[in-house]
N, CA, C, O and CB atoms as a CASP TS submission, in Angstrom:
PFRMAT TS
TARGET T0000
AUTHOR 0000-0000-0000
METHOD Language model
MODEL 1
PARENT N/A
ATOM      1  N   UNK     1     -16.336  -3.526  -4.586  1.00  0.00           N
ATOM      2  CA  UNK     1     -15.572  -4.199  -3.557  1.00  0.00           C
ATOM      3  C   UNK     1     -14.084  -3.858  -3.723  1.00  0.00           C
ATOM      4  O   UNK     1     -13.398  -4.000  -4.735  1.00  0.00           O
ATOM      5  CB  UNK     1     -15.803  -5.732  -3.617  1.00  0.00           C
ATOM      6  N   UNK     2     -13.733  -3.386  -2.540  1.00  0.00           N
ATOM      7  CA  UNK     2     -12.031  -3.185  -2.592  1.00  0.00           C
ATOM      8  C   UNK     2     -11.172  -4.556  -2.405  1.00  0.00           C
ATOM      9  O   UNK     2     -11.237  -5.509  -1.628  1.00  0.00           O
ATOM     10  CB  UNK     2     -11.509  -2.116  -1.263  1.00  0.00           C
ATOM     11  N   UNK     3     -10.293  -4.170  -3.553  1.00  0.00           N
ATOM     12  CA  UNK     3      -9.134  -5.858  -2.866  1.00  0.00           C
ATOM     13  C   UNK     3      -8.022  -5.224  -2.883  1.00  0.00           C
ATOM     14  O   UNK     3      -7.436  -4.555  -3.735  1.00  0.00           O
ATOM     15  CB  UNK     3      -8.841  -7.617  -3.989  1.00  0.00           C
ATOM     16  N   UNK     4      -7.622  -5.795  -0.888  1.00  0.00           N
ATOM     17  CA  UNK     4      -5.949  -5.407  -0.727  1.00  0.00           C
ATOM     18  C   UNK     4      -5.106  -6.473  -1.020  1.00  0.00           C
ATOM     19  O   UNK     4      -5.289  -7.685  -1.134  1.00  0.00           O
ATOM     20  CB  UNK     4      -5.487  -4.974   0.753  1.00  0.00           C
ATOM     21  N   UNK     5      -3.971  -5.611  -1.131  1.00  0.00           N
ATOM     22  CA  UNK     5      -2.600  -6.768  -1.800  1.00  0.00           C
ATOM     23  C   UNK     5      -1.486  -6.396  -0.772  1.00  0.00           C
ATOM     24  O   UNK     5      -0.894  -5.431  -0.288  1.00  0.00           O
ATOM     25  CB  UNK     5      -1.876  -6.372  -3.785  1.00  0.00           C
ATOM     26  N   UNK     6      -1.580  -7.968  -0.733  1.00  0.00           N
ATOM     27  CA  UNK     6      -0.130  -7.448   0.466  1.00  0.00           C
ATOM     28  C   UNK     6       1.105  -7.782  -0.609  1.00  0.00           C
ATOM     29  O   UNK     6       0.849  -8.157  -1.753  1.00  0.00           O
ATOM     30  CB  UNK     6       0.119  -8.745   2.386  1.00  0.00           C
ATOM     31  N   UNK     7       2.315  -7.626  -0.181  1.00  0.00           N
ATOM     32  CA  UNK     7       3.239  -7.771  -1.040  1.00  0.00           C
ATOM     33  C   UNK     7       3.892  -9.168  -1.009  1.00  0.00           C
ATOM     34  O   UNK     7       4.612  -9.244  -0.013  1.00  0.00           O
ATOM     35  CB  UNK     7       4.114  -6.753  -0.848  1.00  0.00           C
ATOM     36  N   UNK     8       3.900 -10.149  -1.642  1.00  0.00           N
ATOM     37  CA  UNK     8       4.862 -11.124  -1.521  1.00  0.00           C
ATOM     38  C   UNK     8       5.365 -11.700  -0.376  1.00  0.00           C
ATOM     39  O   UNK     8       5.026 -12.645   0.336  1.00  0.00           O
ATOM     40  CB  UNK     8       5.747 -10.759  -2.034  1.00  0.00           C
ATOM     41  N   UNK     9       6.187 -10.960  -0.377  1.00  0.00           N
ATOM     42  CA  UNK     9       7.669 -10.902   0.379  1.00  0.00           C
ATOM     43  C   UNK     9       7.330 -10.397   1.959  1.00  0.00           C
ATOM     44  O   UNK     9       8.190 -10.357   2.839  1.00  0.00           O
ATOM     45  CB  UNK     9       8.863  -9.629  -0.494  1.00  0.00           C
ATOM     46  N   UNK    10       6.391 -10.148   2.086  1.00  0.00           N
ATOM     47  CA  UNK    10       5.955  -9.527   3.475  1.00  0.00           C
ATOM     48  C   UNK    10       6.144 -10.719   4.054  1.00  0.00           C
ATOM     49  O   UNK    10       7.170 -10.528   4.706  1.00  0.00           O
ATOM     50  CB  UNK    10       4.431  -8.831   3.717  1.00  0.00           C
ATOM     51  N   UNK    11       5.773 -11.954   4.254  1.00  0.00           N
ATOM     52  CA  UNK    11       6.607 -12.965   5.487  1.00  0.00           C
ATOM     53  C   UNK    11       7.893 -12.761   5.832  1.00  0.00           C
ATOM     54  O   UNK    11       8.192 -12.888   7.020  1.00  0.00           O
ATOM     55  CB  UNK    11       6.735 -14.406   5.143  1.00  0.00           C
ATOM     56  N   UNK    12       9.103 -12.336   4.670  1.00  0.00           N
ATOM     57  CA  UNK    12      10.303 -12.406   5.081  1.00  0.00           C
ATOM     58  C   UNK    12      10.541 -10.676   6.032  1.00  0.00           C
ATOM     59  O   UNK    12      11.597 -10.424   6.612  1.00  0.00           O
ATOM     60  CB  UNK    12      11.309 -12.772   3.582  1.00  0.00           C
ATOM     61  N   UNK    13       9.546  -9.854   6.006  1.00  0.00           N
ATOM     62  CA  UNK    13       9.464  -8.479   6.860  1.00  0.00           C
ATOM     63  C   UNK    13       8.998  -8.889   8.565  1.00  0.00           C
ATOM     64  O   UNK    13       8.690  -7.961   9.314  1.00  0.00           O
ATOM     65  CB  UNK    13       8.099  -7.326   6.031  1.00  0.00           C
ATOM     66  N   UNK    14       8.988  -9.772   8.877  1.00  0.00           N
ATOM     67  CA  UNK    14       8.560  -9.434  10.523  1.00  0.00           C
ATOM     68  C   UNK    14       6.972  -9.341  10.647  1.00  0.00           C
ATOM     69  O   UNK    14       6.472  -9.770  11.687  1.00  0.00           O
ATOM     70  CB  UNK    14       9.239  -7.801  11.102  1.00  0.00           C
ATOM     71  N   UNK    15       6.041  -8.742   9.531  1.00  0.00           N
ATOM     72  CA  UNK    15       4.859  -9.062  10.088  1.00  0.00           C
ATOM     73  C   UNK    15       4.801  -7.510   9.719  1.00  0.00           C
ATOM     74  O   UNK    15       3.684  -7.011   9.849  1.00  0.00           O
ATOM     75  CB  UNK    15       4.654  -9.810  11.685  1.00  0.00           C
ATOM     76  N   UNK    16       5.832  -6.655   9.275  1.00  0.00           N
ATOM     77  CA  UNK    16       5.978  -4.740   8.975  1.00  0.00           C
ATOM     78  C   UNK    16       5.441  -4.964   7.797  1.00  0.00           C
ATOM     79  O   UNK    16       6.368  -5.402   7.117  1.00  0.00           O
ATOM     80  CB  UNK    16       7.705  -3.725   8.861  1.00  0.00           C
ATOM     81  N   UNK    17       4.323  -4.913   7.045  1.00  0.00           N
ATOM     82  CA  UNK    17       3.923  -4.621   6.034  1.00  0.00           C
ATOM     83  C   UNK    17       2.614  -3.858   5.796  1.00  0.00           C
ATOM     84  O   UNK    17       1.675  -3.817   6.591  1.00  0.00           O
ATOM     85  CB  UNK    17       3.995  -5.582   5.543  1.00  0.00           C
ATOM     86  N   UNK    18       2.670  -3.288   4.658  1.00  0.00           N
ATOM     87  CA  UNK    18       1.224  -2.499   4.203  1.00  0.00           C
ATOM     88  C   UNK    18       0.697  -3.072   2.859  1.00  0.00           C
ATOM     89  O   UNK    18       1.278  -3.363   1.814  1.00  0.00           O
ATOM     90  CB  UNK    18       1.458  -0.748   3.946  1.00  0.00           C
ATOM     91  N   UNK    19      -0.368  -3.123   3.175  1.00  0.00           N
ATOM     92  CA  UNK    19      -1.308  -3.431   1.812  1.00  0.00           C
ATOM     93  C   UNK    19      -1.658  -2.546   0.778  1.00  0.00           C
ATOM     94  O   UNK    19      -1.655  -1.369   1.139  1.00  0.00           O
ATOM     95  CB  UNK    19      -2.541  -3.796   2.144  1.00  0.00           C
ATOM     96  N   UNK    20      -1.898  -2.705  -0.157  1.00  0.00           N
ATOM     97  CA  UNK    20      -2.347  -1.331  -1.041  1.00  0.00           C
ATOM     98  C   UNK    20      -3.667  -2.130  -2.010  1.00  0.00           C
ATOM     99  O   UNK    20      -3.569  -3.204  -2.603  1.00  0.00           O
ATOM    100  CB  UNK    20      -0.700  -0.545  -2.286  1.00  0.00           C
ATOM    101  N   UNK    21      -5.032  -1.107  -1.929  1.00  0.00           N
ATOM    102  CA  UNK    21      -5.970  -1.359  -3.286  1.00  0.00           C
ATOM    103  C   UNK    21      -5.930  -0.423  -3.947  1.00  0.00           C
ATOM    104  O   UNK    21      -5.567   0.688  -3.562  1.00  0.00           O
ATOM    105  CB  UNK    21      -7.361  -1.616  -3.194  1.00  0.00           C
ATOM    106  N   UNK    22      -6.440  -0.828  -5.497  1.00  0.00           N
ATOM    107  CA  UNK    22      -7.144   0.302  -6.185  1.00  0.00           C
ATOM    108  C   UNK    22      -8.238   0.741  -6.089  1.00  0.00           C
ATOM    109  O   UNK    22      -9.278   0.097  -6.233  1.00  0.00           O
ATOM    110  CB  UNK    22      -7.192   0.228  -7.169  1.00  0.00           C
ATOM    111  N   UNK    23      -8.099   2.327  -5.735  1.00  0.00           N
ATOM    112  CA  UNK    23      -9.136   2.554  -5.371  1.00  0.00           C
ATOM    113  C   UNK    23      -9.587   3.895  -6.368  1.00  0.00           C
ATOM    114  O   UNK    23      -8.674   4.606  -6.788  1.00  0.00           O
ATOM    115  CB  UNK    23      -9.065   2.656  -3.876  1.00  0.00           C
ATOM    116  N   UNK    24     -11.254   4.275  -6.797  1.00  0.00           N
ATOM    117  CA  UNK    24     -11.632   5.058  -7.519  1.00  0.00           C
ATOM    118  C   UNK    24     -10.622   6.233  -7.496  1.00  0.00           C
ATOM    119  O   UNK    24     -10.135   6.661  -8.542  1.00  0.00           O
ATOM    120  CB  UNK    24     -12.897   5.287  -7.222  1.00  0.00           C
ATOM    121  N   UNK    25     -10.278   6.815  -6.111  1.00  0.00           N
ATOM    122  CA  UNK    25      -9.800   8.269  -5.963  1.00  0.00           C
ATOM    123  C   UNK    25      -8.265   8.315  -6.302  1.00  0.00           C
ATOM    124  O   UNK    25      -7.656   9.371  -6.472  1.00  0.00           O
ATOM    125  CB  UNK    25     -10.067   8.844  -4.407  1.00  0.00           C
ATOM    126  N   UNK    26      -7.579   6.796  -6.402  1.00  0.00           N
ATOM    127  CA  UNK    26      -6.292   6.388  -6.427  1.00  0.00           C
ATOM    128  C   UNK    26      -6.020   5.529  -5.851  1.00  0.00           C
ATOM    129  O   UNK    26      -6.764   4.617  -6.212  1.00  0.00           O
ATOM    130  CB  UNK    26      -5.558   7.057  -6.174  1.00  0.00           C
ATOM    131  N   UNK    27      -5.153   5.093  -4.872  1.00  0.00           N
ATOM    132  CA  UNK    27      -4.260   4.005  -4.096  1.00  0.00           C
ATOM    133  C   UNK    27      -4.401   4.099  -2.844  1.00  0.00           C
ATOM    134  O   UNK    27      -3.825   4.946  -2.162  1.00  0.00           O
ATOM    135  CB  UNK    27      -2.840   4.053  -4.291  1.00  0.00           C
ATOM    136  N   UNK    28      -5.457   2.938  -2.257  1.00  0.00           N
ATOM    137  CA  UNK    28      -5.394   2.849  -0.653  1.00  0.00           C
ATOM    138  C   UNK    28      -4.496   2.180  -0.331  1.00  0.00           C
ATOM    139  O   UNK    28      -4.120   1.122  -0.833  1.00  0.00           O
ATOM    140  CB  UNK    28      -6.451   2.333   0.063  1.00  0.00           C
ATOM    141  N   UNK    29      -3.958   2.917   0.796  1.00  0.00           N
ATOM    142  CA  UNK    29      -2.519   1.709   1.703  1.00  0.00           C
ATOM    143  C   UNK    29      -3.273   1.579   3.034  1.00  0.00           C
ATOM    144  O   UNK    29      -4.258   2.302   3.182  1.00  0.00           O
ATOM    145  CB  UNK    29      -0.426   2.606   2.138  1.00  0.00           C
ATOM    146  N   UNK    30      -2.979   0.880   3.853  1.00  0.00           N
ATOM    147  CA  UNK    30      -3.450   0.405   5.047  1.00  0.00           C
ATOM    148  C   UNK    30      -2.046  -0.532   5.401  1.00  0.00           C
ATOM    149  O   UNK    30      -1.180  -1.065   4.707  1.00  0.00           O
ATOM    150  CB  UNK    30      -5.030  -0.430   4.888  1.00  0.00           C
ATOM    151  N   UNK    31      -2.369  -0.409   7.145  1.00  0.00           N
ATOM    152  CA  UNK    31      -1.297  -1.243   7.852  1.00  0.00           C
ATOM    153  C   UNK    31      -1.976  -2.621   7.531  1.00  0.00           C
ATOM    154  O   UNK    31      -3.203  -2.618   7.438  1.00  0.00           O
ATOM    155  CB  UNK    31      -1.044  -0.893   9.617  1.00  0.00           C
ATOM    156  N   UNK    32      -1.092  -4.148   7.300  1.00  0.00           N
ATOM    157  CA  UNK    32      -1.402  -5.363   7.341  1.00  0.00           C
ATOM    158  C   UNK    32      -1.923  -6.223   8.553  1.00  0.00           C
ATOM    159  O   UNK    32      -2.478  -7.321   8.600  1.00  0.00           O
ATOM    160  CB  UNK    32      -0.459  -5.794   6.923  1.00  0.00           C
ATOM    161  N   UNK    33      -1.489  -5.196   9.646  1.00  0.00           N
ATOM    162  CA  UNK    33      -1.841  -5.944  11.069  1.00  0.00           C
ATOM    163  C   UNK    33      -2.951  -5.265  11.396  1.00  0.00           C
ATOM    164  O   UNK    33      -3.427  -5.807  12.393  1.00  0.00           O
ATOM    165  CB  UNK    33      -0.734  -5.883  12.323  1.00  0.00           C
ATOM    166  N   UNK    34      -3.700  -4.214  11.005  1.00  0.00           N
ATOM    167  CA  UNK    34      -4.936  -3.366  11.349  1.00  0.00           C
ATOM    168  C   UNK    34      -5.742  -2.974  10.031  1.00  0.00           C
ATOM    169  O   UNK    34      -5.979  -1.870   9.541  1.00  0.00           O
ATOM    170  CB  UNK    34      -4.472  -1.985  12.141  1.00  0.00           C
ATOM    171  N   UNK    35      -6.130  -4.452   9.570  1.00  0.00           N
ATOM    172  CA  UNK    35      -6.883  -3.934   8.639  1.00  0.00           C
ATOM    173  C   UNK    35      -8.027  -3.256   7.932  1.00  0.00           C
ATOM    174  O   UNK    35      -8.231  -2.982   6.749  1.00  0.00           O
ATOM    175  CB  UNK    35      -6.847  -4.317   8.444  1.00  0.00           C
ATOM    176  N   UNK    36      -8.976  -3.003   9.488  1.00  0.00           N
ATOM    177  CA  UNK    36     -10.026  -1.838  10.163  1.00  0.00           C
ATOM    178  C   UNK    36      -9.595  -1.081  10.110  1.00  0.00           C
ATOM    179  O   UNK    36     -10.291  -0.230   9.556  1.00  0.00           O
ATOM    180  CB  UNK    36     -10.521  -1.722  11.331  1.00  0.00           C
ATOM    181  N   UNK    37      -7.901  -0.458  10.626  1.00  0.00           N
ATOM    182  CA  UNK    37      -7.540   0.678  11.285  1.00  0.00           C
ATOM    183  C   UNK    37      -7.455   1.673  10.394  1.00  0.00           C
ATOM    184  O   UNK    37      -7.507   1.119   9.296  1.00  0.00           O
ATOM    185  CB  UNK    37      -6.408   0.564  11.988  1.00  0.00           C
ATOM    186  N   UNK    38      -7.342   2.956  10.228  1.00  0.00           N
ATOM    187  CA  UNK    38      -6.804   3.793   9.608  1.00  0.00           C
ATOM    188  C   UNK    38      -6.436   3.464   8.334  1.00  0.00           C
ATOM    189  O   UNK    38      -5.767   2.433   8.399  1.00  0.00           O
ATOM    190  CB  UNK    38      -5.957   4.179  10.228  1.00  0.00           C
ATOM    191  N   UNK    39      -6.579   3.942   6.908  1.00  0.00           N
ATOM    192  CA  UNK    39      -6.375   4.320   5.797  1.00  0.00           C
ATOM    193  C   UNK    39      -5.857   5.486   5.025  1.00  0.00           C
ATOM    194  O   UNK    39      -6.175   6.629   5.353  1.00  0.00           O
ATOM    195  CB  UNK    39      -7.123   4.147   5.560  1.00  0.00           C
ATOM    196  N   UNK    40      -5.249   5.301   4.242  1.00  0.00           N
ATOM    197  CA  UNK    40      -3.992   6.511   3.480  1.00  0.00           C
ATOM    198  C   UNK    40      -4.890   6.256   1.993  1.00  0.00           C
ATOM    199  O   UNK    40      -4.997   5.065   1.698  1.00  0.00           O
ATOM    200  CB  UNK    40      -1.629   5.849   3.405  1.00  0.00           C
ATOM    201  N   UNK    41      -5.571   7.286   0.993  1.00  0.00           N
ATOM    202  CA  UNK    41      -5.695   7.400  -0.165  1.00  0.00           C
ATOM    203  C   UNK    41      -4.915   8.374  -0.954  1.00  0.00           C
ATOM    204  O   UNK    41      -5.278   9.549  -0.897  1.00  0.00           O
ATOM    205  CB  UNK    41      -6.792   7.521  -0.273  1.00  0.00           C
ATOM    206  N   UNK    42      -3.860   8.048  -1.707  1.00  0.00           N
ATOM    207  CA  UNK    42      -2.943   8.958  -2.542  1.00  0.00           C
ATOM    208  C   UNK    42      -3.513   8.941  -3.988  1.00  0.00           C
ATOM    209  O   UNK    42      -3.991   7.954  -4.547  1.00  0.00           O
ATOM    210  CB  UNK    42      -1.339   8.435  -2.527  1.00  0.00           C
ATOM    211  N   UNK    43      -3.396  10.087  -4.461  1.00  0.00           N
ATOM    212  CA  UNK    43      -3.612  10.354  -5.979  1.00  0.00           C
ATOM    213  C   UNK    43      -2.448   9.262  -7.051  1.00  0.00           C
ATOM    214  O   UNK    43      -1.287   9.067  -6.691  1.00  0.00           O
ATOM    215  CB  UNK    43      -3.230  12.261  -6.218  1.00  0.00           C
ATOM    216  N   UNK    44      -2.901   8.782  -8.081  1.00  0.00           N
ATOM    217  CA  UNK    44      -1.770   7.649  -9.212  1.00  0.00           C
ATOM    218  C   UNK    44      -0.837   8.146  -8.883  1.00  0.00           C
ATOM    219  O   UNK    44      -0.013   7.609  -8.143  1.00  0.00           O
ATOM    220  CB  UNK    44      -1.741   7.569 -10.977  1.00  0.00           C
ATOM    221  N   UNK    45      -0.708   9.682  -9.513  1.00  0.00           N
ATOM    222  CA  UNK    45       0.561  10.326  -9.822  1.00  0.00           C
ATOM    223  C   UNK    45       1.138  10.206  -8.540  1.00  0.00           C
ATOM    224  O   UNK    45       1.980   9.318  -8.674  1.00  0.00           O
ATOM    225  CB  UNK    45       0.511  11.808 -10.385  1.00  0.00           C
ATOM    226  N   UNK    46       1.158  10.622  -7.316  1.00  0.00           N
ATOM    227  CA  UNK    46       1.542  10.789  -6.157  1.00  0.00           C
ATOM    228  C   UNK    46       2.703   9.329  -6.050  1.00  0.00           C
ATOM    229  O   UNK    46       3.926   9.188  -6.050  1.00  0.00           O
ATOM    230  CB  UNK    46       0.136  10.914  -5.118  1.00  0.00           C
ATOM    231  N   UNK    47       1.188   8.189  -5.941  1.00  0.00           N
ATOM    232  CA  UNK    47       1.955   6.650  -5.736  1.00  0.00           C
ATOM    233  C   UNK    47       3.090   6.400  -7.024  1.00  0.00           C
ATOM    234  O   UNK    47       4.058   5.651  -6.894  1.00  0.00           O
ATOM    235  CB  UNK    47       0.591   5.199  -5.829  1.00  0.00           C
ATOM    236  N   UNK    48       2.860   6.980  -7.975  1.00  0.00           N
ATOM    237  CA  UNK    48       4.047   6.365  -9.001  1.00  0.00           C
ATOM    238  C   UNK    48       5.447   7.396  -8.720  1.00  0.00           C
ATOM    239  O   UNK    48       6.643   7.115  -8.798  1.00  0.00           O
ATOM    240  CB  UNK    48       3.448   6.491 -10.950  1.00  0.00           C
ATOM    241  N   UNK    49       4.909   8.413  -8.441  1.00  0.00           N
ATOM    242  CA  UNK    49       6.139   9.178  -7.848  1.00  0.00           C
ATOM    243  C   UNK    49       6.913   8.810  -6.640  1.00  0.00           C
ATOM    244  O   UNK    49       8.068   9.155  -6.390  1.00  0.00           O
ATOM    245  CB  UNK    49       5.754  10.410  -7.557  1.00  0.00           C
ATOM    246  N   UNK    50       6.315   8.239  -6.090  1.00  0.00           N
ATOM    247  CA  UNK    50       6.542   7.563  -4.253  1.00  0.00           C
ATOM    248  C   UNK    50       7.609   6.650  -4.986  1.00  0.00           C
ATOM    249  O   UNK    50       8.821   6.855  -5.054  1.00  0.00           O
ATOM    250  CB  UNK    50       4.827   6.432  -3.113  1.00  0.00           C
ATOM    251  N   UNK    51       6.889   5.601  -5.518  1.00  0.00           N
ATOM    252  CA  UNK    51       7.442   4.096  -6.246  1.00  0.00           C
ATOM    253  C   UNK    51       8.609   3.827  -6.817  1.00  0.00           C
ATOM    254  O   UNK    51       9.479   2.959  -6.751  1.00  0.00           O
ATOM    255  CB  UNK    51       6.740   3.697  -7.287  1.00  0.00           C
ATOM    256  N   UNK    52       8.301   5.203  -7.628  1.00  0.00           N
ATOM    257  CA  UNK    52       9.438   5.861  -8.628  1.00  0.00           C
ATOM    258  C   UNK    52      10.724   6.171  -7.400  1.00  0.00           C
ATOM    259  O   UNK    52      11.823   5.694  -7.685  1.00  0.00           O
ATOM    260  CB  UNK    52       8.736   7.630  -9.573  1.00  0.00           C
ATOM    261  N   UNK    53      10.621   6.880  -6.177  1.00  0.00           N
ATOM    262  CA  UNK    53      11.665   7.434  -5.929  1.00  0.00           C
ATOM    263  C   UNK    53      12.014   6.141  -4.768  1.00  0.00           C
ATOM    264  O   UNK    53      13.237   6.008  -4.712  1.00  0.00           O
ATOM    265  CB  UNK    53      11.507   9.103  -5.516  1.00  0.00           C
ATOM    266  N   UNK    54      11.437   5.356  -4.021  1.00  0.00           N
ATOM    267  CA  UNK    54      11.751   4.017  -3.957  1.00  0.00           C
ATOM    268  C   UNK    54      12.748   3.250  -4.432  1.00  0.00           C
ATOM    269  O   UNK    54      13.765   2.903  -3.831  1.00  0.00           O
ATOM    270  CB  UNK    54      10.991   3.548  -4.301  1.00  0.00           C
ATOM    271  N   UNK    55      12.333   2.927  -5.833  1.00  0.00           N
ATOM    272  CA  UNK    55      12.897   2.113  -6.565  1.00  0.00           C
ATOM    273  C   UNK    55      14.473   2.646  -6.786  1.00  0.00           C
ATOM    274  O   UNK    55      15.413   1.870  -6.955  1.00  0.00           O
ATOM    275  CB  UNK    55      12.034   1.961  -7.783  1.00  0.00           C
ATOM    276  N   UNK    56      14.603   4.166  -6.756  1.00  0.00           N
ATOM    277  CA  UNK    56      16.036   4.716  -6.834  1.00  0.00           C
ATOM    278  C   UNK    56      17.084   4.345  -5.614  1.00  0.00           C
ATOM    279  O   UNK    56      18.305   4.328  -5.770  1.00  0.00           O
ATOM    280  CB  UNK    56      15.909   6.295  -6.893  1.00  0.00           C
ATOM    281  N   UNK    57      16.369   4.034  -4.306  1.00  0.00           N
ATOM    282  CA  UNK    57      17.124   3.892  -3.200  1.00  0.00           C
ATOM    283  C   UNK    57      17.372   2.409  -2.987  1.00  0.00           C
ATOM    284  O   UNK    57      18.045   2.026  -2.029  1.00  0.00           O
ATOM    285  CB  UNK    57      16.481   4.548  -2.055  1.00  0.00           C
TER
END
């Protein structure tokens, strides 16, 4: 069974948020308002690199 996580803080966003699970292949993201819709699976490394360059801005 997959479990998404929305972030916290997503009430104070407008309702703009994405969820993310762990998933076998790596990190599913999905939109929070379409949670049927469409899915993104990135490799660890990929998401910690994403996170990583995030956290710099």
């Amino acid at each position: 069974m997959v479990v998404w996580r929305k972030a916290r803080r997503s009430d104070d966003m407008g309702g703009n948020c994405i969820e993310l699970a762990p998933m076998p292949d790596g990190v599913g993201i999905r939109d929070s308002k379409d949670p049927d819709g469409p899915r993104l699976i990135i490799g660890r490394s990929a998401f910690q690199a994403f996170t990583t360059a995030l956290k710099r801005h």
